[in-house]
N, C-alpha and C positions, 0 to 999 in steps of 0.2 A: 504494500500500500504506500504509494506516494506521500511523503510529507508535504500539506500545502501551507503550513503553519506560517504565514509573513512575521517580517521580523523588522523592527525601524529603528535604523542605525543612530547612535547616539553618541553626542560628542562630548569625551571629557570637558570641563570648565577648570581651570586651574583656579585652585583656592586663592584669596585675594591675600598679598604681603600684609602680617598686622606684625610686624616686627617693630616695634619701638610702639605701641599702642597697649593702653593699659585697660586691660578686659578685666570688666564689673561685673557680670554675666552673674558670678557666683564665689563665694571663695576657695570653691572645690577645685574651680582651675589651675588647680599650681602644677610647677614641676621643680623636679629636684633639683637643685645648685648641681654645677660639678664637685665640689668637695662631697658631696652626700652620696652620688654615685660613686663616686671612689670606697668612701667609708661602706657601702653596701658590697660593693666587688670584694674588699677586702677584711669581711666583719667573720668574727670567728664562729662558725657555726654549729649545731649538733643538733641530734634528737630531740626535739622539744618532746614528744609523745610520753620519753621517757624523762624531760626534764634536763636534758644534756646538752643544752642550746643556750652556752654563755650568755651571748648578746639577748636572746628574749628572756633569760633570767635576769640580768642587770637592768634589762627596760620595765621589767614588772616591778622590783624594787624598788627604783626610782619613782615610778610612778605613783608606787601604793605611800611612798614618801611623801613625795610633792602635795597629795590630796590629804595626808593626815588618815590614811584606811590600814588594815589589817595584810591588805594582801591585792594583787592586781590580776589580770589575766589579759594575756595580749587576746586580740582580735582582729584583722585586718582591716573592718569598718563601724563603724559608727551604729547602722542596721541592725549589724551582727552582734553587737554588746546590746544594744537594746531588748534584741530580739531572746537573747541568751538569760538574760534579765525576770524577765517576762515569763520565762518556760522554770528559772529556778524558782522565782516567787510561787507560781499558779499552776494549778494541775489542770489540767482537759476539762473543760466545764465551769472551771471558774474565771470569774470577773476583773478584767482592768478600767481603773478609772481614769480616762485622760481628757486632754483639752478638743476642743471642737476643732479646732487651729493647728492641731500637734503632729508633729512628722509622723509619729508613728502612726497616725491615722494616714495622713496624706500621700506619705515616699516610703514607706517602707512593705508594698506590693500586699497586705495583707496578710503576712507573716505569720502576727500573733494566733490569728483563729485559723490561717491555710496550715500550719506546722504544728500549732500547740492546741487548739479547739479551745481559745482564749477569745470570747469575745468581748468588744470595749464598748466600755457606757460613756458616752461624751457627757461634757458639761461645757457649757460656753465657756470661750476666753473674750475677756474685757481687751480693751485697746491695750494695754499693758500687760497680756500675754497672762497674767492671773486668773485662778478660778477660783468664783468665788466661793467659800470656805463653807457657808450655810449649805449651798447648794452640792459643793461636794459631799457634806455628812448626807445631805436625804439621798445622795448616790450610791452608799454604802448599801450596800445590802444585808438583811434582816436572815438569818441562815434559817430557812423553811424547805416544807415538802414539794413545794416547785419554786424558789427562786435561787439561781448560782449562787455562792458565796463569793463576795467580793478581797480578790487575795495583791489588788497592787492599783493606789494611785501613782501618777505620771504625772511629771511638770518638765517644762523644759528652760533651759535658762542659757544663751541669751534665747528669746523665742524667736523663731526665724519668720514665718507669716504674722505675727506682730511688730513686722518693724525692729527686729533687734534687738525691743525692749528686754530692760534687764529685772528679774525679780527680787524686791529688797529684804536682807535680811529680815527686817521684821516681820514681812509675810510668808520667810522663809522656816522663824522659831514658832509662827501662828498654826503654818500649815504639821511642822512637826510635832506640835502641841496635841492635835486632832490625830495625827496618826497615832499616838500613844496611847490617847485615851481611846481609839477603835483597835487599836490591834492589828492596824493595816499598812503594812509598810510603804513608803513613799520613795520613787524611782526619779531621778533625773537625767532626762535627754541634757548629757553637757556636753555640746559638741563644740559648745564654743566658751564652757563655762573662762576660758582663758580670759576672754572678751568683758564676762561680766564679771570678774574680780576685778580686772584694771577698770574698768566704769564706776565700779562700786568703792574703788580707793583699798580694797582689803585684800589677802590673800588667798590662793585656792583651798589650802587647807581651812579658815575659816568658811569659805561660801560653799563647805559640801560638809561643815560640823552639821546640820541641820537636818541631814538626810538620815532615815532610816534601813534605804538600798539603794547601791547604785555608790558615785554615777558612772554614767559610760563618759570618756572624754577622748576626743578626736583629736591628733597632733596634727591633722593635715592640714586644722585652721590657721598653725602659730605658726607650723617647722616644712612645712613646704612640701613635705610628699604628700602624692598622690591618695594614698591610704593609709591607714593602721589608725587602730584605735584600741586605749585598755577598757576594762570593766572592773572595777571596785566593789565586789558583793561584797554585804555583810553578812550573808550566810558561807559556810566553808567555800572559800577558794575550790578545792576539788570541783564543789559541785557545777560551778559554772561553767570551770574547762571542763567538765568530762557531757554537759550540755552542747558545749560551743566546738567540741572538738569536731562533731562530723562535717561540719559545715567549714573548718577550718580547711579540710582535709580534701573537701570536695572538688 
């Protein structure tokens, strides 16, 4: 049988020179210096699986330093600490509470309920990336014969679809205040918590004293590459890697 399939030839367009142009787009657009390529060709490497990977040891260290936490877990992105987060808090069936406005609603493909059968209760976010506190407790859920039990609010700090806005410590000791008295731990998307310590004049170890899980924080905001990001449980360390591991791996 004759193939009569036409075909309409199509002429490459050569991408337009933005060399010396400074792309807003996002600030995920970075790449790495030449020295950082080098330090990557040249970094000492091993087994992470088994724990024998110098370099993600000392970066987990440092990191679980700089935030004031127990312990780190490398991740390659930002998603993936969230996402990791998420499946250690909440079993299959149970409840995340996050912002109407929050990545992990918006950019993160649906993750939480397509991988972990976690589905999310929004509550609005005000112009200032806050939810408000009344409105989060009637979110909590009441543990009954038909309703999820609610196992993780989410806030994100700086917020990104809010304008960048930064969340201020004291809505930060309010909102920790309410997780204590419900018993629900409180997760922060920080992917650019860098951002909202230097706005706030404080350091990152104070602007995540406040958290009961989390955060996840993204180096690809301050330090230029492309990827990585750690995650801060305050539940065992283990359990996050050996959560985050398949998908490290994939």
């Amino acid at each position: 049988m004759t193939d009569t399939t036409s075909y309409t030839a199509t002429t490459s367009v050569a991408a337009p020179d933005l060399s010396g142009v400074i792309d807003l787009r996002s600030d995920t657009v970075t790449r790495p210096t030449p020295s950082m390529r080098r330090a990557m060709a040249e970094a000492v490497v091993g087994d992470d699986q088994y724990g024998d990977d110098p370099t993600v040891n000392e970066l987990e260290a440092q990191a679980a330093e700089l935030m004031g936490k127990e312990a780190a877990v490398f991740v390659p992105s930002g998603t993936m600490g969230n996402l990791a987060s998420l499946l250690s808090r909440c079993d299959r069936g149970m409840e995340a509470v996050v912002g109407s406005e929050c990545h992990i609603l918006w950019y993160e493909m649906s993750g939480a309920s397509a991988l972990g059968g976690i589905p999310l209760m929004t509550v609005p976010n005000d112009r200032l990336g806050q939810l408000d506190l009344d409105r989060v407790e009637q979110a909590i859920r009441q543990p009954g014969a038909t309703s999820p039990v609610t196992g993780l609010i989410c806030v994100e700090n700086t917020h990104n679809r809010c304008g960048g806005t930064v969340l201020s410590m004291d809505y930060l000791r309010q909102l920790r205040e309410l997780s204590l008295r419900r018993g629900v731990p409180v997760h922060m998307d920080g992917a650019r918590i860098f951002n909202a310590a230097a706005a706030s004049h404080i350091g990152s170890k104070r602007g995540s004293s406040t958290l009961t899980s989390g955060p996840v924080v993204t180096f690809s905001r301050r330090y230029r590459p492309s990827v990585f990001s750690t995650l801060m449980p305050r539940a065992p360390s283990s359990c996050a890697r050996l959560i985050s591991s398949p998908w490290n791996w994939a």
